[in-house]
C-alpha positions as CSV (number, residue, x, y, z in Angstrom):
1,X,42.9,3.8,-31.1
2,X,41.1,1.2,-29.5
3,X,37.7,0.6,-31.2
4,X,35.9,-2.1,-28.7
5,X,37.5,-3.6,-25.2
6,X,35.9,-7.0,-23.9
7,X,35.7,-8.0,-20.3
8,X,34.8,-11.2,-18.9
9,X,35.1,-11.0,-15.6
10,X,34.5,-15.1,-15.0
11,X,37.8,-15.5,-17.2
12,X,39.8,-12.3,-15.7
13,X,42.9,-13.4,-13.6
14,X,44.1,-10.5,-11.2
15,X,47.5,-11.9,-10.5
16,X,48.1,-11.8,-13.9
17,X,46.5,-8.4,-15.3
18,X,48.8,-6.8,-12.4
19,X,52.2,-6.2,-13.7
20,X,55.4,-6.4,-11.4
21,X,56.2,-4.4,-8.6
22,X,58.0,-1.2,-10.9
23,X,56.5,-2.1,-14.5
24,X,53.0,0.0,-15.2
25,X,49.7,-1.3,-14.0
26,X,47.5,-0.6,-16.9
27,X,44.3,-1.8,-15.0
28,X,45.2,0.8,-12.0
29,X,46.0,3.8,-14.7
30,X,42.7,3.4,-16.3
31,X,40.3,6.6,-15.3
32,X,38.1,6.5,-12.1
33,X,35.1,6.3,-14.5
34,X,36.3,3.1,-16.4
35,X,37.1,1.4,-13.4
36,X,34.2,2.0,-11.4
37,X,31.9,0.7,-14.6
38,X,34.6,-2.4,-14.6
39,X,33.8,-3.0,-11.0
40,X,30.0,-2.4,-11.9
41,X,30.0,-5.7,-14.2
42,X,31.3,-8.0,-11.5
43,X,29.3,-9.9,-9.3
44,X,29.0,-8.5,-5.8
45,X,32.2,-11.1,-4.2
46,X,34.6,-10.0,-6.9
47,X,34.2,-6.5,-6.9
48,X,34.8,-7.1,-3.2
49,X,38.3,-9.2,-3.4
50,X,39.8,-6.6,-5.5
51,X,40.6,-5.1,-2.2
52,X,43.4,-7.6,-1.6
53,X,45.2,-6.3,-5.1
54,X,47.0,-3.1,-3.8
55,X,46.5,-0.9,-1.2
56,X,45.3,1.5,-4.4
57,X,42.3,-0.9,-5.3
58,X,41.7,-1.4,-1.2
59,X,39.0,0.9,-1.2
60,X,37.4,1.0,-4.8
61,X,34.9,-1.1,-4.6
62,X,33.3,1.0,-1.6
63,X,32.3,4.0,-4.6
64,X,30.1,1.3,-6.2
65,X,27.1,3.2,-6.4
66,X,24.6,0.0,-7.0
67,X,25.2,-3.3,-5.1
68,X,23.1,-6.3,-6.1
69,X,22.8,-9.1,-3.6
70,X,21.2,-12.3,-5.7
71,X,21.2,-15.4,-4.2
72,X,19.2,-17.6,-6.4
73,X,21.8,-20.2,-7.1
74,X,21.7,-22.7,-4.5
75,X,24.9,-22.7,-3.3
76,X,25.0,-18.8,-3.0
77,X,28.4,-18.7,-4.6
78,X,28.4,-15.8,-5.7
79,X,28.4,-14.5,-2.0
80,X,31.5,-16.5,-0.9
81,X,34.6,-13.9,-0.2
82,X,36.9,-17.2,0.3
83,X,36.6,-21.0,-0.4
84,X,35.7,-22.2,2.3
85,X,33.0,-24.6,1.3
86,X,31.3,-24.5,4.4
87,X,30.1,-20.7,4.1
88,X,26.9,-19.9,4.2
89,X,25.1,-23.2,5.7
90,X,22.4,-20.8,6.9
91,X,21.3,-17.0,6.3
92,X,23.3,-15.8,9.3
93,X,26.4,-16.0,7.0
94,X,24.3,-14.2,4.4
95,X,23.4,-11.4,6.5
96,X,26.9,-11.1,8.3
97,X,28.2,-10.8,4.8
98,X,25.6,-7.7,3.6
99,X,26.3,-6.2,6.8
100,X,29.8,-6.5,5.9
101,X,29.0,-4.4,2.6
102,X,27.0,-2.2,3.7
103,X,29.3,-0.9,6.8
104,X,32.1,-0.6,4.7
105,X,30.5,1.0,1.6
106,X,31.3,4.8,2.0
107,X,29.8,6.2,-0.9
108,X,26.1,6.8,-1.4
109,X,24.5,3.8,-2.7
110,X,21.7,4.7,-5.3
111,X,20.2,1.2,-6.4
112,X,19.9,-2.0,-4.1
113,X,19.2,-5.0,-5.3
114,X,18.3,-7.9,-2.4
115,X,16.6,-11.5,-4.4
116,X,16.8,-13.8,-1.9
117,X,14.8,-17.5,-1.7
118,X,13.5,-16.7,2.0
119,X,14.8,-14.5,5.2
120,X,14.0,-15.6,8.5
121,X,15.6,-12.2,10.1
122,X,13.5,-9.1,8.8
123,X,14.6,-7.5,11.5
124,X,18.2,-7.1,9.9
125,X,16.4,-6.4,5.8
126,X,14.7,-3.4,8.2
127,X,18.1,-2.5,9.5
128,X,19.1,-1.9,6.1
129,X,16.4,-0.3,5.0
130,X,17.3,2.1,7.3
131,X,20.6,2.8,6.2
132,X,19.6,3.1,2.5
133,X,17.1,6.1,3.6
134,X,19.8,8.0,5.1
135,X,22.4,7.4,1.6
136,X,20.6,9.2,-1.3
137,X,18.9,5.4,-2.8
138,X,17.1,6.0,-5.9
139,X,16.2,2.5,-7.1
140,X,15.3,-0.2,-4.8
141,X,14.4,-4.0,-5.6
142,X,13.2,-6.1,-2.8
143,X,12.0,-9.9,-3.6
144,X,11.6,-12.8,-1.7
145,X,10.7,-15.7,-3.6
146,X,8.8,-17.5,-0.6
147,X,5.5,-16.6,0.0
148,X,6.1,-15.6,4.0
149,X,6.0,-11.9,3.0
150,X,8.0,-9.1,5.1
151,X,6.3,-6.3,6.7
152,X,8.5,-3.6,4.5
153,X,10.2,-1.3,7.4
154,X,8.4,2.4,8.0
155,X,11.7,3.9,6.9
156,X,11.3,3.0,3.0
157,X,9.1,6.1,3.2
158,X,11.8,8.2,4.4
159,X,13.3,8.0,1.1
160,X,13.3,11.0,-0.6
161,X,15.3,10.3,-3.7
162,X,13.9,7.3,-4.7
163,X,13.0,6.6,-8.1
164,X,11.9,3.0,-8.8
165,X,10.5,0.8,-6.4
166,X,10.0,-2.9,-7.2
167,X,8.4,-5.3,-4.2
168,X,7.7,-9.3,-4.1
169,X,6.1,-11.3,-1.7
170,X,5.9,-8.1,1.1
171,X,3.2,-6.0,3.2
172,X,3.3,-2.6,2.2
173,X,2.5,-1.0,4.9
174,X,0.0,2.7,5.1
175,X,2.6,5.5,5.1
176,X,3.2,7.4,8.2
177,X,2.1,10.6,9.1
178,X,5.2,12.3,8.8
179,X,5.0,10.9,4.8
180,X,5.9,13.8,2.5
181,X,5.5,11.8,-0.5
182,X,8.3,9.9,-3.3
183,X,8.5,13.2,-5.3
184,X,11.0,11.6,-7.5
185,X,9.5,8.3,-8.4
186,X,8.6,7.2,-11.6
187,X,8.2,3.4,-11.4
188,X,5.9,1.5,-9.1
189,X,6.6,-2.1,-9.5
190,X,4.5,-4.5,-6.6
191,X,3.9,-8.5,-7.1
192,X,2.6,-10.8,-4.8
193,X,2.1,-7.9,-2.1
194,X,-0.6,-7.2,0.4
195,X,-1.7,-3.6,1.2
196,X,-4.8,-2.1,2.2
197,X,-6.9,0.2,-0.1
198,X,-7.0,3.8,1.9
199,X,-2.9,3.5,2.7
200,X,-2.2,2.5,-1.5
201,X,-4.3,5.2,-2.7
202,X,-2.5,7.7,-0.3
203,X,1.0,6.4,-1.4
204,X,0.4,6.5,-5.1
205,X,-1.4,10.2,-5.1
206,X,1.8,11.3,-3.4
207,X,4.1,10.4,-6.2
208,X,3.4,13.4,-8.6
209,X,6.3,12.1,-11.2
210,X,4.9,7.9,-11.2
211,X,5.0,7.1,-15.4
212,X,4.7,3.4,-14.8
213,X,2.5,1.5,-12.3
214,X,2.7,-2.2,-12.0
215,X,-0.1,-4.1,-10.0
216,X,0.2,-7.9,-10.3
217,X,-2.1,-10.1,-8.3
218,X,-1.8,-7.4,-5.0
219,X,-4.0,-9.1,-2.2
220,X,-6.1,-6.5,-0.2
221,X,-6.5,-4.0,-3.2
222,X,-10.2,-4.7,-4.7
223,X,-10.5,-0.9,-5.4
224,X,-8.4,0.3,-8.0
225,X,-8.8,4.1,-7.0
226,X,-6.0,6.9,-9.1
227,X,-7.0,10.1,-8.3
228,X,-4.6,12.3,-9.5
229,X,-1.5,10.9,-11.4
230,X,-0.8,14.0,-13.4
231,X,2.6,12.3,-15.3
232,X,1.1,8.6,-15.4
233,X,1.4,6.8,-18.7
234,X,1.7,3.3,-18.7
235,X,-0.6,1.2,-15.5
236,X,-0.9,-2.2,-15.6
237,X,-3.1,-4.4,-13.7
238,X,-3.8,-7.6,-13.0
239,X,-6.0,-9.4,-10.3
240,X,-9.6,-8.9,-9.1
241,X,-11.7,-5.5,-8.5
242,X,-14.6,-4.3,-7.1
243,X,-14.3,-1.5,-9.3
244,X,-12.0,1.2,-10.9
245,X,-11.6,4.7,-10.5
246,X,-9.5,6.8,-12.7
247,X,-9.4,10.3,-12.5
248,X,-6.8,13.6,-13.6
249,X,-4.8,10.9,-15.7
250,X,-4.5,13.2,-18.9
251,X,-0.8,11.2,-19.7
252,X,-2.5,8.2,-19.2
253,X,-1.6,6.4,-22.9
254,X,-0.8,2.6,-22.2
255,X,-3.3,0.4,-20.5
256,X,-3.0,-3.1,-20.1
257,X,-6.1,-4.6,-17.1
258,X,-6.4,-8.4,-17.0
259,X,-9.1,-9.3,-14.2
260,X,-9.2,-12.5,-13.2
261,X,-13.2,-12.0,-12.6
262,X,-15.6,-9.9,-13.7
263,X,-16.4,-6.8,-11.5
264,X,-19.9,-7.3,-9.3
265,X,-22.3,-5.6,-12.1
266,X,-24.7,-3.1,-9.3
267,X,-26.2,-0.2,-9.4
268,X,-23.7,1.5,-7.0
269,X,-21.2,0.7,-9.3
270,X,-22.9,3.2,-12.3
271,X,-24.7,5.6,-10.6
272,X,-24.0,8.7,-11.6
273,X,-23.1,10.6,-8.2
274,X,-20.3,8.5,-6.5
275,X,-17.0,9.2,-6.7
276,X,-16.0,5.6,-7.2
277,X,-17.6,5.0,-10.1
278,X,-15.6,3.7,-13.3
279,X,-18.0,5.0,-15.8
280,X,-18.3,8.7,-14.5
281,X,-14.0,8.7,-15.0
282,X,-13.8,6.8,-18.7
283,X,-12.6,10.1,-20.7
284,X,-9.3,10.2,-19.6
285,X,-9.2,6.7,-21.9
286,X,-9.6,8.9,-24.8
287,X,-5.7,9.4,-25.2
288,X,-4.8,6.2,-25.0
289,X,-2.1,4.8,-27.8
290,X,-2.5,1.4,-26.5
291,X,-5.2,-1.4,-24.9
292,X,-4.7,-4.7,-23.7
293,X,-7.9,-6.5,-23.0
294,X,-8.4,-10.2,-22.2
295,X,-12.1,-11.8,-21.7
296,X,-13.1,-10.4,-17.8
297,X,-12.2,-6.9,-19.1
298,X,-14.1,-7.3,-22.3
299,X,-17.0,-8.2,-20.9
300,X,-16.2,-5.1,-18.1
301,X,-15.8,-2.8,-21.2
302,X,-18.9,-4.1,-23.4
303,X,-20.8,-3.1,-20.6
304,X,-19.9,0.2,-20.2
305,X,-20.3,0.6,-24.3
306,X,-23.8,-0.9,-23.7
307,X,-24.4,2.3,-21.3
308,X,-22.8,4.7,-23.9
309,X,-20.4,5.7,-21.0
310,X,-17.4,4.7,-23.4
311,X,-15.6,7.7,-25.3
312,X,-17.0,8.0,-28.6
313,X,-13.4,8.5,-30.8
314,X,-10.0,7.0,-29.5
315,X,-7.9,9.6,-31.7
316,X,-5.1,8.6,-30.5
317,X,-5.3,4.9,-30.1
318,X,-2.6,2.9,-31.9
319,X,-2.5,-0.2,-31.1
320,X,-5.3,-2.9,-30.0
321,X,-4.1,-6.3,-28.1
322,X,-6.9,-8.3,-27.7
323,X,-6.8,-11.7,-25.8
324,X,-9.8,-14.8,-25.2
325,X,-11.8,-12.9,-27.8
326,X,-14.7,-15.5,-27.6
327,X,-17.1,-15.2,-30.7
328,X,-20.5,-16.6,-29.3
329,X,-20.3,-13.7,-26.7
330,X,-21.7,-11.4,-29.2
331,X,-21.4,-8.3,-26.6
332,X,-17.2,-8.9,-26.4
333,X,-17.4,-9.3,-30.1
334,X,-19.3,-6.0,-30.2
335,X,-16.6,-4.1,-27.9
336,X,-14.2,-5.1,-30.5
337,X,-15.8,-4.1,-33.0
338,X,-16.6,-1.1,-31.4
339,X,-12.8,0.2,-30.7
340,X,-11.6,-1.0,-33.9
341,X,-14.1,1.7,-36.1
342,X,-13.4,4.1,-32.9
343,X,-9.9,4.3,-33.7
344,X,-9.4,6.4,-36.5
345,X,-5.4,6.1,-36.1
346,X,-5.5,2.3,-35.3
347,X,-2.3,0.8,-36.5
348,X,-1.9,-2.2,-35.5
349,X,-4.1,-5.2,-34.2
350,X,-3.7,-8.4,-32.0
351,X,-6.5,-11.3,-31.8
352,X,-6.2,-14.7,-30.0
353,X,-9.4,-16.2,-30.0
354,X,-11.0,-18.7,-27.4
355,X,-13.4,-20.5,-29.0
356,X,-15.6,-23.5,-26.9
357,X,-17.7,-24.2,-29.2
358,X,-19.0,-24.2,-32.4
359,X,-22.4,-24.7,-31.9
360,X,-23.5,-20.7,-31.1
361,X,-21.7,-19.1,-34.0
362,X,-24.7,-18.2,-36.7
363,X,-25.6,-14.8,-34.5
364,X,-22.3,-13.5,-34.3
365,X,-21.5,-14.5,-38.2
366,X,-24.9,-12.2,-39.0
367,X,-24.2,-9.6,-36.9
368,X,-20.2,-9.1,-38.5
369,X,-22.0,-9.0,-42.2
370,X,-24.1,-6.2,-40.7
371,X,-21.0,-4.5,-39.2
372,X,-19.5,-4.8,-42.9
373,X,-22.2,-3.2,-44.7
374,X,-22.5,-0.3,-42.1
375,X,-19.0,0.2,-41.1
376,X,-16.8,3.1,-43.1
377,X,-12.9,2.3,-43.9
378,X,-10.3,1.2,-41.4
379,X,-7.8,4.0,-43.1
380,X,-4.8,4.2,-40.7
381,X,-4.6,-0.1,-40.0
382,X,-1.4,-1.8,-41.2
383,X,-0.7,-4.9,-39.4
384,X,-3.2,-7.6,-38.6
385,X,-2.3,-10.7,-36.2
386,X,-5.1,-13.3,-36.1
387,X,-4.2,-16.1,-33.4
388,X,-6.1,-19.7,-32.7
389,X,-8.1,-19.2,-35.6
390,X,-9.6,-22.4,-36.9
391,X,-11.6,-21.3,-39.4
392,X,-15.3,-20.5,-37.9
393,X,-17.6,-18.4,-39.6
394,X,-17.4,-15.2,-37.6
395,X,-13.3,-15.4,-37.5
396,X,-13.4,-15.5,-41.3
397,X,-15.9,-13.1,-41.4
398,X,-13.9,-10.8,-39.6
399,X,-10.7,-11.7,-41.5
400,X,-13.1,-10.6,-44.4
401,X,-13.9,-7.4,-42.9
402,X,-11.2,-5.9,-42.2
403,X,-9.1,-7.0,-45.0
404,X,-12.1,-5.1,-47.1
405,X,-12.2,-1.8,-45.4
406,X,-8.3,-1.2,-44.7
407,X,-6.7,0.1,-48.2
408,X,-3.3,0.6,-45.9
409,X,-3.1,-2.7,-44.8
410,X,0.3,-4.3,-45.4
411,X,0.2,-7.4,-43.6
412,X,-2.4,-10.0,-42.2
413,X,-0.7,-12.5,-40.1
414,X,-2.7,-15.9,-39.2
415,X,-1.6,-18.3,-36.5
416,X,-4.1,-21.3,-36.9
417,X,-5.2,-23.3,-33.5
418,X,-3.1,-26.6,-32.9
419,X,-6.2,-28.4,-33.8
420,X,-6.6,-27.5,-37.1
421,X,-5.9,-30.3,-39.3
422,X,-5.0,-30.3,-43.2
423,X,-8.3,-30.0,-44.9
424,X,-9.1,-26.9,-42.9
425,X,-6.6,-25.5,-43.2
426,X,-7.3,-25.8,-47.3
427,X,-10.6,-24.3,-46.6
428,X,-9.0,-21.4,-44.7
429,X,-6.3,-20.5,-47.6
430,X,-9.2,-21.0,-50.0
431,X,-11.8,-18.4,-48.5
432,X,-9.0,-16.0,-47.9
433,X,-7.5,-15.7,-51.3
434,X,-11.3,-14.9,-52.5
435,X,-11.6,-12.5,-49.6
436,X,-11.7,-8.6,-51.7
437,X,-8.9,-6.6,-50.5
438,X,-8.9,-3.1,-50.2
439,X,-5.0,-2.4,-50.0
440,X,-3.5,-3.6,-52.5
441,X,-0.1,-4.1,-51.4
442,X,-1.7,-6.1,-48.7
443,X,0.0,-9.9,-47.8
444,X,-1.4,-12.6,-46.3
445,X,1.1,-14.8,-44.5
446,X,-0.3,-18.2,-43.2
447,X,1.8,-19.3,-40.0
448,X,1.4,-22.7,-39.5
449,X,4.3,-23.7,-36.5
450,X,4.5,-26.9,-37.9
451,X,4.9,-25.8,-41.6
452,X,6.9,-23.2,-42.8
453,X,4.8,-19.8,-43.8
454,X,2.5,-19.7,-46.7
455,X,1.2,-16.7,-48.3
């Protein structure tokens, strides 16, 4: 019995897989299923030229049932059906060639795959748009690594099937009346896209199944507005916002929102009767497993706990990833504070710090011994990852902290700044082998890149 079976397809030679005319093929006796996962693992042009084997592999490569055009390599190589070095000196050849797949393809085609440097014909990518909607496609991946962005065609909405949806460098147009919504999909993926707010918010309330929604650096968006995402559990965002809305969420566990400024602070923005307003919608944050928070949403989130609009217990928070965590800014420090002894399941925690200076430190070192003499234990917290540290008084005296109040702590990892030179980092090992520990199983492991790990 044949345990493993290893292809490599850049090594295979047909001619000489193919036995004689009247001796067995054992390629061609293989089952359909084999084959077609075979053909699956080629690029694109050689699943193609396996037409010219036998008039039995003539028409295989047509049941591929995902075709991936990428053409990042600059001689597009991968796309040449012959070897003639002169193919493909402009994108005609390119889109003669998909053409050329596409019309001769004649088995629905459930993932598309199209990564392409530029295209100066969008009227042809709409053409085959077109064609997808009317094949059963569940997964399509459009991305254009130049910034001239295509108008995505109106047909994309007529697919009914689809299931993931990934978008670069396009304009996602508002849906159509006639949209009845992606029923079936569960990932959202857009980067480097412009859209408008009223047509995004229609698009995503009419995907009742979305799980995962992906918003990176989306130009025309500065309302982040989810009104109803029943199934939603992971969103990540990143860009700038007016403001957030998040409502009927109650999946809603993984949050990751990195704004590249800090939302416009007004009173429209808390008032208590408008629809748009972040703070009326925070509860659904309460089932959370996961945050990531760098410093614009910090700041975002330390006002909302100043306003007592925050939930008061994340029971099922897990894991906290914090990022630019900067110490003199007392009210981030606070936050974090705040959702650490809020999190009576917390199991894991993340801090890079972003220190400037050192001159505004003495307020935020007395305000973490208060924390430590009013704060009860940290019961559930088992791994600790301190980054940048370079030995401050409030990043030891948080080190401090929670190393005292966790009694399941297993391991505190610290990743010193590249500036810390030998003498503080003496000082550093010093103050935390005097540190009291409540776990006592608890290990401190010193990561130094340039130094092997010290504990």
């Amino acid at each position: 019995m044949v345990s493993s079976f290893e292809f490599s397809p850049s090594r295979i030679d047909c001619h000489k897989v193919l036995c004689r005319r009247g001796h067995s093929d054992i390629i061609s006796n293989l089952p359909d299923n084999v084959i077609e996962s075979i053909l699956g693992r080629l690029p694109i042009r050689d699943a193609v030229r396996t037409s010219i084997l036998s008039r039995s592999w003539r028409y295989k490569w047509t049941a591929l049932p995902n075709l991936v055009f990428d053409v990042i390599d600059a001689d597009r190589s991968i796309f040449r059906l012959n070897n003639n070095a002169s193919q493909f000196e402009d994108d005609d050849e390119l889109v003669k060639v998909i053409y050329r797949i596409l019309c001769q393809h004649k088995s629905p085609i459930l993932k598309f795959r199209l990564l392409i440097q530029s295209m100066r014909s969008y009227p042809d990518v709409d053409q085959w748009i077109n064609f997808l909607s009317r094949n059963g496609i569940r997964e399509i991946n459009l991305e254009c690594l130049k910034e001239d962005r295509y108008k995505i065609h109106s047909s994309l909405f007529s697919c009914a099937n689809l299931r993931q949806l990934r978008l670069q460098h396009c304009v996602i147009p508002s849906p159509p009346p006639t949209f009845n919504g992606f029923n079936c999909l569960t990932r959202l993926i857009v980067y480097s896209v412009t859209v408008n707010n009223e047509g995004f918010e229609n698009l995503v309330a009419r995907c009742p199944q979305l799980n995962q929604l992906y918003l990176i650096c989306v130009d025309g968006l500065d309302r982040l507005n989810i009104d109803h995402a029943p199934k939603l559990q992971s969103l990540l965002f990143v860009g700038s916002l007016k403001y957030i809305c998040l409502k009927n969420t109650p999946s809603l566990s993984h949050v990751t929102i990195s704004l590249s400024q800090l939302p416009d602070m007004n009173e429209n923005l808390w008032n208590n009767g408008g629809s748009i307003s972040l703070i009326n919608n925070l509860d659904c944050l309460s089932n959370l497993k996961s945050i990531v928070a760098g410093f614009y949403s910090l700041k975002f989130l330390a006002e909302c706990r100043a306003r007592k609009r925050l939930p008061s217990t994340f029971i099922h928070l897990r894991s906290i990833y914090i990022s630019m965590l900067m110490f003199e800014d007392v009210d981030s420090l606070s936050c974090v504070v705040g959702l650490i002894t809020s999190s009576p399941n917390l199991h894991k925690l993340v801090v890079t710090t972003c220190t400037n200076s050192a001159a505004e430190m003495e307020t935020a070192t007395e305000y973490l011994e208060g924390e430590s003499r009013s704060i009860g234990g940290l019961m559930k917290l088992r791994y600790v990852v301190m980054k940048q540290i370079s030995g401050l008084g409030p990043e030891m005296e948080l080190m401090k902290l929670i190393l005292a109040k966790s009694p399941s702590l297993k391991q505190m990892k610290i990743e010193p700044d590249k500036t810390v030179d030998i003498s503080s980092e003496s000082r550093i090992l010093k103050d935390l082998v005097r540190f009291p520990r409540a776990s006592r199983i608890a290990e401190i492991i010193y990561q130094n890149q340039d130094h092997s790990p010290a504990d």
